[in-house]
N, C-alpha and C positions, 0 to 999 in steps of 0.2 A: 202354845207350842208343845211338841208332843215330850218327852222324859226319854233319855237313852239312858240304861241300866247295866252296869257290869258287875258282879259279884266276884271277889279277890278271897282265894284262901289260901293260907298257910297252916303249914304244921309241922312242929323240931321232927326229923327222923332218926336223931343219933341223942345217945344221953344226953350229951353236954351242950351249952349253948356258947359254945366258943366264936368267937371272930372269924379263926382261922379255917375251922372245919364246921359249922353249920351251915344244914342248907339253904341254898335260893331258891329251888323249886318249889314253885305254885298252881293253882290254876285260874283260869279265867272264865267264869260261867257264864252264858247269855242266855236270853228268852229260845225258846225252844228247843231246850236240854241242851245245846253249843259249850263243848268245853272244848280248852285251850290249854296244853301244857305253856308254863310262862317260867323264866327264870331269871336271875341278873345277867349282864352279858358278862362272857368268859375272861374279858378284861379288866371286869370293872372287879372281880373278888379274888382272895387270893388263889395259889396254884390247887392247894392241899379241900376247896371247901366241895361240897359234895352239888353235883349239877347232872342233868342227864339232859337228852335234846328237848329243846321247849325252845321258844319265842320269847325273846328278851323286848321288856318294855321299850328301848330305841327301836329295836325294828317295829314295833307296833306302830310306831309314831309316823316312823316314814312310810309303812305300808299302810296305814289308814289316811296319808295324804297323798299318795299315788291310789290307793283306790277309791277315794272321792272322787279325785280331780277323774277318773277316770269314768267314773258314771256320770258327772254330767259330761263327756267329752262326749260320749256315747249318745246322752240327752240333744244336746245342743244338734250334733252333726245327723243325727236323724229328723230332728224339727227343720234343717236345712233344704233333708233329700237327698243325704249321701246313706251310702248303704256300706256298713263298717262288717270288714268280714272278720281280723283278727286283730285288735288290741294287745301289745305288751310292752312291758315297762320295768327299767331296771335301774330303778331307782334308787337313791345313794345320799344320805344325812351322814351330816358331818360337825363331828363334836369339839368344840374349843372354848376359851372364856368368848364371854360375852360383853356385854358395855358397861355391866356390874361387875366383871369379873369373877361372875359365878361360872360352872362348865357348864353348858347348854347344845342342844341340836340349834345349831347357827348358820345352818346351810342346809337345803333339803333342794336335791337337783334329780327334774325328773326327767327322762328320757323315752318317753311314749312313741314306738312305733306303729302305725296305722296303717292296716292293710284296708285297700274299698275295692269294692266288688263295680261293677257300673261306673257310671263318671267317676272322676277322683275330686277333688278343691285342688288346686290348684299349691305352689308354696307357702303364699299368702292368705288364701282365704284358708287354709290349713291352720295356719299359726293365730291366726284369729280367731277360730274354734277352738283351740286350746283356751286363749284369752277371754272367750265368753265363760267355758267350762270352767277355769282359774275363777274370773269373777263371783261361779256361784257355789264356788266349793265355800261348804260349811266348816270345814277343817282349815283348807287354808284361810278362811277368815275370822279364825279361833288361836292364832299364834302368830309370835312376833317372829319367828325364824326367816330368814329368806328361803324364796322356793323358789326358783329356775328351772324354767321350761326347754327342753329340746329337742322337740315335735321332729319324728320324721318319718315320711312317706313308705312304705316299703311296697 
């Protein structure tokens, strides 16, 4: 099975390494020079610590589980013979305790609009194609969160 690689760095920008004011900002580096500003999200540190725009690892999480689910959506509906002209998704994880009473992303609700060109699937065979796509997302079948599908036609 093939190795997915990400490279994480940090580094202090201000003298001190306080709680209150050190920064979160990092980057995220992938194969073919792909970097990523990344940071805490805005609520999880205090008011005073040092943050610029970047991608907070929660949104990684639910945007690497809407854009899975979303290429196989793409895979599956074209092995069918439907012809997909615009995909989007506005997707939305949501953080609370868990069943350990740890805080976790414990809800992950996706909302895939689907534009086709040609025939369309119908509502059903629609929400099925999600559910083939769901079955082979690699991401959702890498975490216990719930993820909620709510496929709709445009």
């Amino acid at each position: 099975m093939p190795e997915h690689r990400a490279t994480i760095e940090w580094r202090r920008e201000i003298a001190d390494f306080d709680y209150q004011s050190y920064n979160r900002s990092h980057t995220w580096s992938f194969e073919g020079g792909i970097r990523v500003a990344a940071a805490a999200a805005p609520g999880n540190i205090p008011a005073g610590a040092v943050r610029g725009p970047a991608v907070d690892p929660e949104q990684a999480f639910v945007a690497a589980l809407a854009s899975c689910h979303m290429l196989w959506f793409l895979h599956v509906a074209c092995e069918a013979g439907y012809s997909v002209e615009r995909y989007a998704d506005e997707a939305v994880g949501v953080m609370s305790e868990n069943a350990d009473t740890r805080i976790a992303i414990t809800k992950v609700t996706l909302r895939p609009r689907v534009r086709f060109t040609g025939t369309a699937p119908d509502p059903t065979q629609h929400a099925e194609l999600h559910e083939r796509a769901h079955e082979k997302c690699y991401i959702a079948n890498s975490v216990k969160s719930a993820l909620v599908l709510e496929p709709r036609i445009d």
